[in-house]
KEMAR-638598 format. One record per residue (C-alpha): x, y negated, z; residue in three letters. Coordinates in steps of 0.5 Angstrom, whole numbers, padded with zeros to 4 digits, always signed. Each point is the difference from the previous one (the first is absolute). Layout:
KEMAR-638598
XYZALA;...
This chain:
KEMAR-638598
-0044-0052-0016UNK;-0008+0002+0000UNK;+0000-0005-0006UNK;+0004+0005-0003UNK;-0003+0006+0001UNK;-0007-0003-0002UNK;+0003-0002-0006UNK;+0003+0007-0001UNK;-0006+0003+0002UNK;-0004-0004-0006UNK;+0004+0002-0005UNK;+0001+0007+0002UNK;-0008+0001+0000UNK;-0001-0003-0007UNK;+0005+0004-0002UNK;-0003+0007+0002UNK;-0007-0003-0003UNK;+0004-0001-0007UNK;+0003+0007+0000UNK;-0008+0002+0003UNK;-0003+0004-0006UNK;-0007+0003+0001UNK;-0005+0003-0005UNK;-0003-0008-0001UNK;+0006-0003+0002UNK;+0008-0002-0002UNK;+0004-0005+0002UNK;+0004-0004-0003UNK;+0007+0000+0002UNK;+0005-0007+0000UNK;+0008+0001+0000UNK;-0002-0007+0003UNK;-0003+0004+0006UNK;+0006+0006+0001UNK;+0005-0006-0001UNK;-0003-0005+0006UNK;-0001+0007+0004UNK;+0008+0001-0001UNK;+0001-0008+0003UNK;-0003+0002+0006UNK;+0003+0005+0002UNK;+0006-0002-0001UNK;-0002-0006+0004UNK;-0003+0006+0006UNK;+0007+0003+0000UNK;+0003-0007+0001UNK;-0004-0003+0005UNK;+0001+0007+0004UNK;+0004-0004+0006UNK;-0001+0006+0006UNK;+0001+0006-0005UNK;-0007+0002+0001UNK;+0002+0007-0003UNK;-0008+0001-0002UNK;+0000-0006-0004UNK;+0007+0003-0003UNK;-0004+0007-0001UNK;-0005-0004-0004UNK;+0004-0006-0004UNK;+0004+0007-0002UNK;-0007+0004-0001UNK;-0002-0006-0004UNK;+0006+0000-0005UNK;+0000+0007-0001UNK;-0007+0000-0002UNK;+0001-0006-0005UNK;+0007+0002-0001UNK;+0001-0001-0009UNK;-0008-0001+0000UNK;-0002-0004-0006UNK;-0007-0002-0003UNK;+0002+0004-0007UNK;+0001+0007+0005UNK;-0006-0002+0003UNK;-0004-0001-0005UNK;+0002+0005-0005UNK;+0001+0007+0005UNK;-0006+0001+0004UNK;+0003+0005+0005UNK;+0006-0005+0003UNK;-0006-0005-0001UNK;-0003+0004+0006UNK;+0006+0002+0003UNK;+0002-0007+0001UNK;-0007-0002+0004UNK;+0000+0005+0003UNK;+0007-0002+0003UNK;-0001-0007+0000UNK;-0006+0003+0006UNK;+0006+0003+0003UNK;+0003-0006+0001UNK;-0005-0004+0002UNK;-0001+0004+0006UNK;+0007+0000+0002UNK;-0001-0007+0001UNK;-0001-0001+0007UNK;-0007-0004+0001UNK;-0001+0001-0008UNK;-0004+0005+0001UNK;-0006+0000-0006UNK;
């Protein structure tokens, strides 16, 4: 399973590094990234043997704030594009040792 979260945890912090943006900087989001991030969480919640109801938490915590998101979304409204990262932050903390 730590294979499994370093991955997650990977895509979940270059996710909030594309949808960052500052007065020098915006990342660039890729539906390659929203998509692998999809993949791992269904993979967390299969692998949820012991019903760990925190990693429930999260990987729920985790669909809802990528629920419908798409890089055309992202990109074209700035509001959701930051509510989405902030979310995504959440969940990362969520995560139990997956703390940021």
């Amino acid at each position: 399973m730590g294979d499994l979260n370093e991955r997650l945890r990977e895509q979940l912090e270059r996710m909030v590094a594309q949808l960052e943006v500052s007065e020098t900087r915006k990342g660039k989001v890729f539906q390659s990234t929203i998509d692998n991030i999809g993949n791992l969480i269904d993979l967390l919640g299969a692998t949820n043997y012991t019903n760990d109801p925190q990693l429930a938490l999260a990987e729920a915590k985790l669909r809802a704030s990528l629920y419908g998101a798409s890089k055309d979304d992202l990109v074209k409204n700035p509001d959701y594009r930051e509510a989405t990262r902030k979310s995504v932050e959440e969940a990362i903390a969520a995560l139990p040792g997956l703390d940021m």
